[in-house]
C-alpha positions as CSV (number, residue, x, y, z in Angstrom):
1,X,-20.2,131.5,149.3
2,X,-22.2,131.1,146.3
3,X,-22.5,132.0,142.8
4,X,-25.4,133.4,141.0
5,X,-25.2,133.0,137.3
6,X,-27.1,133.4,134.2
7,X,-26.1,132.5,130.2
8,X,-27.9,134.6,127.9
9,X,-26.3,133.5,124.5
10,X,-26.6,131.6,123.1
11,X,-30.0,130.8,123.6
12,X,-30.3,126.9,121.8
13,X,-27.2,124.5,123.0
14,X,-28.7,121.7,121.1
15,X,-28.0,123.3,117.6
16,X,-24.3,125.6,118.4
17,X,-22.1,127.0,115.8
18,X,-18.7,126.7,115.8
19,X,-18.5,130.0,116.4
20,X,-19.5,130.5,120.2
21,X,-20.2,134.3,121.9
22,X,-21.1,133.3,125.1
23,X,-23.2,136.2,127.1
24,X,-24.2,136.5,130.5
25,X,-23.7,137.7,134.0
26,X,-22.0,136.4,136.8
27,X,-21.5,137.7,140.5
28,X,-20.7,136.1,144.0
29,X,-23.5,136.6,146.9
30,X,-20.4,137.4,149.4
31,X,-19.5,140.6,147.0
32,X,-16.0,139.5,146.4
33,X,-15.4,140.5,142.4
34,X,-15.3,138.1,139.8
35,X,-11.9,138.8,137.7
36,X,-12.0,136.7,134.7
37,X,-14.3,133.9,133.1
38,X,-13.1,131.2,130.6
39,X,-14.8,128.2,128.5
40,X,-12.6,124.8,128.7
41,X,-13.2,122.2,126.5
42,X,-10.8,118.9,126.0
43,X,-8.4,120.4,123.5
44,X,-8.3,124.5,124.6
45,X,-8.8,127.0,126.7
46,X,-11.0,130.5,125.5
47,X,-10.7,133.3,128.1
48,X,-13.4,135.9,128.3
49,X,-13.5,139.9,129.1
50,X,-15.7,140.3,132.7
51,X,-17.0,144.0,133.9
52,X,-19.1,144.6,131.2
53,X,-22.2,146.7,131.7
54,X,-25.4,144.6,132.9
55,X,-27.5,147.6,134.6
56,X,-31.1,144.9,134.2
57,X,-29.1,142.3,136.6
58,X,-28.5,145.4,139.1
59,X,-32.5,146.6,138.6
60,X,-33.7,143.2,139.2
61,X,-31.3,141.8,141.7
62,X,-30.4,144.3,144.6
63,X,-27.8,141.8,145.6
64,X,-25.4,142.6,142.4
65,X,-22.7,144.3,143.6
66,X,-22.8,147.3,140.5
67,X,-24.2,147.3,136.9
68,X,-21.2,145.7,135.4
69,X,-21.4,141.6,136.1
70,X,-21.8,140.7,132.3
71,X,-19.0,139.1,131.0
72,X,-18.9,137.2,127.1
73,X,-16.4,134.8,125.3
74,X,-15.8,134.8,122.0
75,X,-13.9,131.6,120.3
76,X,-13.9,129.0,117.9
77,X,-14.7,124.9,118.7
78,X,-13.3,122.2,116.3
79,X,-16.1,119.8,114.8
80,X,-17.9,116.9,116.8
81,X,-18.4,115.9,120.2
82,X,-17.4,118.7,123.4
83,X,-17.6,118.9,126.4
84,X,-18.3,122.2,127.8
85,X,-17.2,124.0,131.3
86,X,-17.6,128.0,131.7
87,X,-16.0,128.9,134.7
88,X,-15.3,131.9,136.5
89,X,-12.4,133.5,138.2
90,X,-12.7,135.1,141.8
91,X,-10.3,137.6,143.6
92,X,-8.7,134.7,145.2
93,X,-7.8,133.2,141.7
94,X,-10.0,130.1,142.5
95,X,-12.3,128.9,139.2
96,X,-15.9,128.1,140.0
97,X,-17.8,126.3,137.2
98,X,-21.1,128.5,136.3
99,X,-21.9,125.7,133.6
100,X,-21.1,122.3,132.1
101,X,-23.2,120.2,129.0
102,X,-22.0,118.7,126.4
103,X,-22.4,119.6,122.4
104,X,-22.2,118.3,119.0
105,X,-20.5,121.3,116.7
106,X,-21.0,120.3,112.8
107,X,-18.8,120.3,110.3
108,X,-18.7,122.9,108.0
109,X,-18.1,120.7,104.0
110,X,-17.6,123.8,102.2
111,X,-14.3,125.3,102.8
112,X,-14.4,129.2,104.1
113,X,-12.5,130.5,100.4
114,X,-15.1,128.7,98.3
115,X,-17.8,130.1,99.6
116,X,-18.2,128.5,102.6
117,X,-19.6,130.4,106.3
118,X,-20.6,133.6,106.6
119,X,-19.2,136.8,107.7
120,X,-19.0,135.5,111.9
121,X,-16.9,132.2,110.4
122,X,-14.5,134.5,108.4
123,X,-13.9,137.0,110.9
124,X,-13.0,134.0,113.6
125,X,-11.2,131.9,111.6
126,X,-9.3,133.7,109.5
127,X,-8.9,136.9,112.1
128,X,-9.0,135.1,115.4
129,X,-7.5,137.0,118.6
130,X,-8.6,133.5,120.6
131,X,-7.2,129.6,120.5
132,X,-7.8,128.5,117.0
133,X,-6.2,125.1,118.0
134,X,-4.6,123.3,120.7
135,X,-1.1,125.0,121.8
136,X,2.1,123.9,119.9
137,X,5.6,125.4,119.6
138,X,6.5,128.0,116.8
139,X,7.8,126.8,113.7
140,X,10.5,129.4,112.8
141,X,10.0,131.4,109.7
142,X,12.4,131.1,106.7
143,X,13.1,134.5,105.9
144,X,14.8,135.4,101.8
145,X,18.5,135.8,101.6
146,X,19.0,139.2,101.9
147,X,20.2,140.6,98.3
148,X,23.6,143.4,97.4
149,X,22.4,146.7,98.2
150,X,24.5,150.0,98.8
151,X,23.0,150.9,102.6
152,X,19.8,149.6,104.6
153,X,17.9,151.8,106.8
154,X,18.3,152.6,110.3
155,X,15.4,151.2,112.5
156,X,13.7,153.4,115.5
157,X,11.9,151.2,118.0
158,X,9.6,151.9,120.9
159,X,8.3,149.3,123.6
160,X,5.4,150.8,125.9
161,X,4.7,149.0,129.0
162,X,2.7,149.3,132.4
163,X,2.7,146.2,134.4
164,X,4.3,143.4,131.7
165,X,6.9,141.9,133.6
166,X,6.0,138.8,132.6
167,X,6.7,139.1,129.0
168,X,8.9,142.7,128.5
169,X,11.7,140.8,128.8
170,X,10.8,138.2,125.9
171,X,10.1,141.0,124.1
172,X,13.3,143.2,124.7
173,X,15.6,140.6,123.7
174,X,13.7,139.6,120.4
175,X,14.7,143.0,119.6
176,X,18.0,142.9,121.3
177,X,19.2,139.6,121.2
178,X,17.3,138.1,117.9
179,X,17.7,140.6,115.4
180,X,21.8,140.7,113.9
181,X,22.8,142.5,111.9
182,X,20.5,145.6,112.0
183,X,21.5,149.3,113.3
184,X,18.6,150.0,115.8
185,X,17.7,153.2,118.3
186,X,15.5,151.2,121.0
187,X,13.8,153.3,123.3
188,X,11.8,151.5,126.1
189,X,9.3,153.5,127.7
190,X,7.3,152.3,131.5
191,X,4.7,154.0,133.0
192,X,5.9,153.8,136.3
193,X,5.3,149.6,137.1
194,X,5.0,148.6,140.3
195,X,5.8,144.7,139.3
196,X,9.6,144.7,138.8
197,X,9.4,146.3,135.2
198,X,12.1,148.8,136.0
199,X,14.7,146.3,137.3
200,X,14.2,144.5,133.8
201,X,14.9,147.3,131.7
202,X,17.8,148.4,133.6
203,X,19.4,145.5,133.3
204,X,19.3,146.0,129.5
205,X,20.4,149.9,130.0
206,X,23.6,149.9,128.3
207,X,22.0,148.0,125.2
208,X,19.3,150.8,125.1
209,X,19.4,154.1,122.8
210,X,17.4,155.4,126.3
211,X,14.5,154.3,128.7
212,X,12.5,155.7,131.8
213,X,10.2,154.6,134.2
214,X,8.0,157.0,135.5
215,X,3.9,158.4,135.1
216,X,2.5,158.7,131.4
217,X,-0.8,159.7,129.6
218,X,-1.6,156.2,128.6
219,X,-0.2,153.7,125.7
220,X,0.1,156.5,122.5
221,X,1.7,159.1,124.8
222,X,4.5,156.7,125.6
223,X,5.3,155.8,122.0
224,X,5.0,159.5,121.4
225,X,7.6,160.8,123.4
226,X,9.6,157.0,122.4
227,X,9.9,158.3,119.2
228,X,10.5,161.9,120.2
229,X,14.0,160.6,121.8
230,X,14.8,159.3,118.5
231,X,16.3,160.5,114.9
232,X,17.2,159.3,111.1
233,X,17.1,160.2,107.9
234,X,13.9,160.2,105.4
235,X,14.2,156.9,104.3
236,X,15.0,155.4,108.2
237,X,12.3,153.3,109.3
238,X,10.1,153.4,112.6
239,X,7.8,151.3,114.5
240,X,6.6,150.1,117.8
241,X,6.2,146.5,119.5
242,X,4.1,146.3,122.9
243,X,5.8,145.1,126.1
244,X,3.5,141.7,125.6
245,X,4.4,140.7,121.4
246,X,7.7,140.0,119.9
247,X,9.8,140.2,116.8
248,X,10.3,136.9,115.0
249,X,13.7,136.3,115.0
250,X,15.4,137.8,111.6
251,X,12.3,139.9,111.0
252,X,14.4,142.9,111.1
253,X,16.9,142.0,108.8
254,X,14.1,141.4,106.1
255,X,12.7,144.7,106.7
256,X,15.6,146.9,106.5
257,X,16.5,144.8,103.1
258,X,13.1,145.1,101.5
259,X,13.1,149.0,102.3
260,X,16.6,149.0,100.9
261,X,15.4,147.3,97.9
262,X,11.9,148.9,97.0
263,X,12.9,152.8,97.7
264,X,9.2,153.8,96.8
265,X,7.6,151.5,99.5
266,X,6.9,153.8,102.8
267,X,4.6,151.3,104.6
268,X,5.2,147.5,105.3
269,X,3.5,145.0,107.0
270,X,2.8,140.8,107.1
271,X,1.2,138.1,108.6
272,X,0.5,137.2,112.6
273,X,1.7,134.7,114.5
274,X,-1.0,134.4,118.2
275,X,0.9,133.2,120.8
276,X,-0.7,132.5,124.5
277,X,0.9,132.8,128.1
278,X,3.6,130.8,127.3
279,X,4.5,131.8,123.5
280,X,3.3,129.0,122.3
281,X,1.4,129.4,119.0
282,X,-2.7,128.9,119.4
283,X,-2.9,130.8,115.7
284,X,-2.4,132.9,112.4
285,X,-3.4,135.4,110.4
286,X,-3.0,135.4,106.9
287,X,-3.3,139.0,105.4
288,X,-4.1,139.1,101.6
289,X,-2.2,141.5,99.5
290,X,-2.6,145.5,100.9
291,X,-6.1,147.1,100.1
292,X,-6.3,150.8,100.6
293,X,-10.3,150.3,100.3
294,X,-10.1,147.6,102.6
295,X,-7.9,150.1,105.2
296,X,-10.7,152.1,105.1
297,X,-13.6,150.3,106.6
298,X,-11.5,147.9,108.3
299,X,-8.4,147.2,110.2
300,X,-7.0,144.1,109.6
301,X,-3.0,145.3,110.1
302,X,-1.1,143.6,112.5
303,X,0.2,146.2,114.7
304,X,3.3,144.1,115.8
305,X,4.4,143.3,111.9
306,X,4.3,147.4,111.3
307,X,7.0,149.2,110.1
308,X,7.5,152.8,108.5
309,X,10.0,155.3,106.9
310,X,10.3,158.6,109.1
311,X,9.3,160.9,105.5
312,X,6.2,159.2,105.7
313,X,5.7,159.8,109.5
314,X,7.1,163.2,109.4
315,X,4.3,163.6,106.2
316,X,0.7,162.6,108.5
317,X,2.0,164.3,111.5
318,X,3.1,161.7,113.7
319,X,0.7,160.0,116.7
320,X,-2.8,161.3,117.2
321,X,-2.6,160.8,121.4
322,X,-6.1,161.3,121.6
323,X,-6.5,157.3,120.7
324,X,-6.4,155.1,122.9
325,X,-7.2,151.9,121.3
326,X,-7.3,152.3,117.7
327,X,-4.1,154.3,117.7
328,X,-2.2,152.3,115.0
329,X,-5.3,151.9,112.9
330,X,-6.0,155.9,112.8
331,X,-1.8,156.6,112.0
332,X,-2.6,153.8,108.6
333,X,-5.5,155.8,107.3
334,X,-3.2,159.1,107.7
335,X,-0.5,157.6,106.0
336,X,-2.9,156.4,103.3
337,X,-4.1,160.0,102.9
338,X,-0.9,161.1,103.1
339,X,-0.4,159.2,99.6
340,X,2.1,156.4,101.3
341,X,2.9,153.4,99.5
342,X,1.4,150.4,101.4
343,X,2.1,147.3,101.1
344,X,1.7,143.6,102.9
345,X,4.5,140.8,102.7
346,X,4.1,137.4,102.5
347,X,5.9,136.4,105.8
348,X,5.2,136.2,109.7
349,X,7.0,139.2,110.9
350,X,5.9,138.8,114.9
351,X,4.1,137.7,117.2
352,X,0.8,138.9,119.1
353,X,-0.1,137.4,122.5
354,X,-2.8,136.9,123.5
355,X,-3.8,136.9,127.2
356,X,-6.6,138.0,129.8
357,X,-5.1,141.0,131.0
358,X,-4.6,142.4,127.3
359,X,-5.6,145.9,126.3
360,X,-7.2,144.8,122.9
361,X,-9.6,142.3,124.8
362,X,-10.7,144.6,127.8
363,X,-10.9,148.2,125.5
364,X,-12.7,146.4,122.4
365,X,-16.2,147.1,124.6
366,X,-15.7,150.3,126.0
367,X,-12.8,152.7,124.5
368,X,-12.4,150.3,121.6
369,X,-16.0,150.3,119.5
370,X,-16.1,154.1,120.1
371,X,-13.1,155.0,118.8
372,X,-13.3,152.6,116.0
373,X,-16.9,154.3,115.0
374,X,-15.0,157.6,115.0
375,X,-12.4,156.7,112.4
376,X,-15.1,155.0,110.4
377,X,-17.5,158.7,110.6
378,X,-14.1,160.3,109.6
379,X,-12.8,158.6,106.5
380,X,-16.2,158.4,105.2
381,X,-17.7,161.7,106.1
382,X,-21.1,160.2,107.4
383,X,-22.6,158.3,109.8
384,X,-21.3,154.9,109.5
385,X,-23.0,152.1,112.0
386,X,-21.1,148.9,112.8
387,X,-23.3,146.8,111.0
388,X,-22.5,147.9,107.8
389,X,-19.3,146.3,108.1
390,X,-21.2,143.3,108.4
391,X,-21.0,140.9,105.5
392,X,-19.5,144.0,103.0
393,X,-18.8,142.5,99.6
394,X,-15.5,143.9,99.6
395,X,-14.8,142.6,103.2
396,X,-16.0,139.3,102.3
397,X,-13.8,138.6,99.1
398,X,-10.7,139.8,101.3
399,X,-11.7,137.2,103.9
400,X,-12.0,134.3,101.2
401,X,-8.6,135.2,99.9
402,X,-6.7,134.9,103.5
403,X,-8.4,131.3,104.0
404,X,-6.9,130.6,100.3
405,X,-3.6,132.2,101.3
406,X,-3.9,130.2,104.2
407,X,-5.4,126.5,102.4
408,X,-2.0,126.9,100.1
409,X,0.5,127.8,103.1
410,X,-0.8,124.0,104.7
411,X,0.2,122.9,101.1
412,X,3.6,124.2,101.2
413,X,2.9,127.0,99.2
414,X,3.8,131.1,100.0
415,X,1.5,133.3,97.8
416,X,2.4,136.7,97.2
């Protein structure tokens, strides 16, 4: 068996950016499928998305097995001498190397909030979905002393899961098990997993306001009839964690306080915390304060740290199940237009994973750009192409501050 390989971008090793997207196609001359693809270097590990559509490889090489042998990484490299390997993953789970060299990545002097990079930097570094740096454990987040109030809300939570047996249960009992002191309706929702899913959740049955296993329409259907099995007041609060992230521990507690304490706040959200395989962290997000003009051309929300009260829900109409990928991001624009009070707290609320099987990774270059280019058209009534996100002077600015937000958290400093 042997390999036929071909890297498209980037086109000159001897001058990369420490910003790599890696193109090209890949497929094996015995026609068994290639499954994943991943760059190693001596300090991390950046996994790749694989299938992606390469009909001129097909055209010119009868011996592709179908149009879609592309594949492309996306990742950041720390400054200095690497030492490159692409490899590939085949149906067997063996890794063939396609490529090794080795590189010199500059520095970059100018740091990203004084000016420094350009719109590819500030979207990697300060909004990375990869391994910013090596693996390391969590430090746990020091959450306010909750303050005298006369009642905090009730929470409503959904988990929807297909096939996440290997984390559901991490993130079950950050909701179960981490969270004291909070009165929660947790509905978990499978789509009928064939991987030992069920067994998991039943095991947590009696802790559960209700659960099933069984066929849905996809991800925003499951939420959707989550929630549906659900009730509170006006002023309860709502939200849903995926079957892969988890709830820092105490993050509810803060949430139900700060709703308690700022009655006229209907929309809350905070900072990410990436995690890999094995929960370790690999990086953050820092979110500047909430933007509604930002919103609109962009979503920059962690889904995981997102939490609503049911008036505001009950206002925009609940779950458009029509998305697929940018569901969360189209229910923030409806609440926005709804006239919801937004707004973003300083803290790391929960944890995102990030792994090669993940939705966000595999939909971003089918489902994901198209649906993204719908909400765009939408809010602003016209056609609106993905390069005019590129380098926006609002966009920018907002960048700048979350690698200030982020230069004073290394100092020991929390901005608001």
């Amino acid at each position: 068996m042997s390999l036929q390989a071909y890297i498209d971008q980037p086109a000159d090793w001897d001058h990369p950016s420490r910003c790599v997207i890696i193109r090209g196609w890949c497929f094996a001359d015995d026609a068994r499928a290639v499954t994943g693809v991943r760059l190693r270097t001596t300090d991390r590990t950046l996994h790749g998305v694989v299938g992606l559509p390469r009909p001129d490889v097909k055209a010119a090489l009868p011996a592709a097995p179908d149009d879609h042998t592309g594949f492309e990484i996306r990742g950041t490299l720390p400054a200095g001498r690497q030492e490159l390997r692409i490899e590939v993953q085949l149906a067997n789970n063996t890794w063939m190397p396609i490529m090794e060299r080795t590189v010199h990545i500059k520095r970059q002097l100018l740091p990203l909030w004084l000016g420094g990079g350009e719109w590819t930097e500030l979207m990697f570094f300060q909004m990375p979905a990869h391994m910013a740096y090596p693996p390391r454990a969590i430090r746990p987040e020091t959450f306010p002393a909750p303050g005298p109030v006369a009642a905090r809300p009730r929470f409503s939570l959904v988990t929807p899961s297909y096939q996440q047996a290997r984390y559901l249960e991490q993130t079950m009992r950050s909701v179960l098990d981490e969270q004291p002191g909070v009165s929660c309706q947790y509905v978990v929702l499978d789509g009928g997993s064939t991987d030992g899913s069920a067994e998991l959740i039943r095991q947590q049955a009696p802790r559960l306001h209700a659960w099933a296993s069984q066929r849905d329409a996809g991800q925003a259907d499951a939420i959707a009839k989550g929630f549906a099995r659900t009730s509170g007041g006006p002023g309860d609060v709502m939200a849903w964690i995926n079957s892969d992230d988890y709830y820092m521990p105490g993050a509810l507690a803060f949430v139900a306080d700060y709703f308690a304490r700022h009655p006229e706040v209907d929309v809350l959200y905070g900072h990410r915390i990436v995690v890999d395989e094995e929960s370790r962290e690999i990086a953050r997000w820092f979110l500047p304060a909430h933007d509604d003009e930002v919103l609109r051309l962009n979503d920059f929300v962690p889904q995981e740290t997102l939490f609503w009260r049911r008036r505001v829900w009950d206002r925009a109409g609940g779950l458009d199940t029509s998305f697929h990928f940018a569901i969360d991001w189209d229910l923030l624009l409806r609440f926005s237009a709804a006239g919801a009070k937004i707004v973003r707290v300083p803290y790391f609320l929960a944890c995102f994973r990030s792994h090669v099987a993940q939705k966000t990774a595999a939909f971003m270059h089918s489902t994901g750009q198209s649906e993204i280019t719908r909400l765009r058209e939408r809010t602003h009534g016209r056609r609106f192409p993905a390069s005019e996100i590129e380098n926006h002077p609002r966009l920018m600015r907002y960048l700048r501050k979350s690698a200030f937000i982020e230069f004073a958290w290394k100092l020991g400093f929390r901005l608001d």
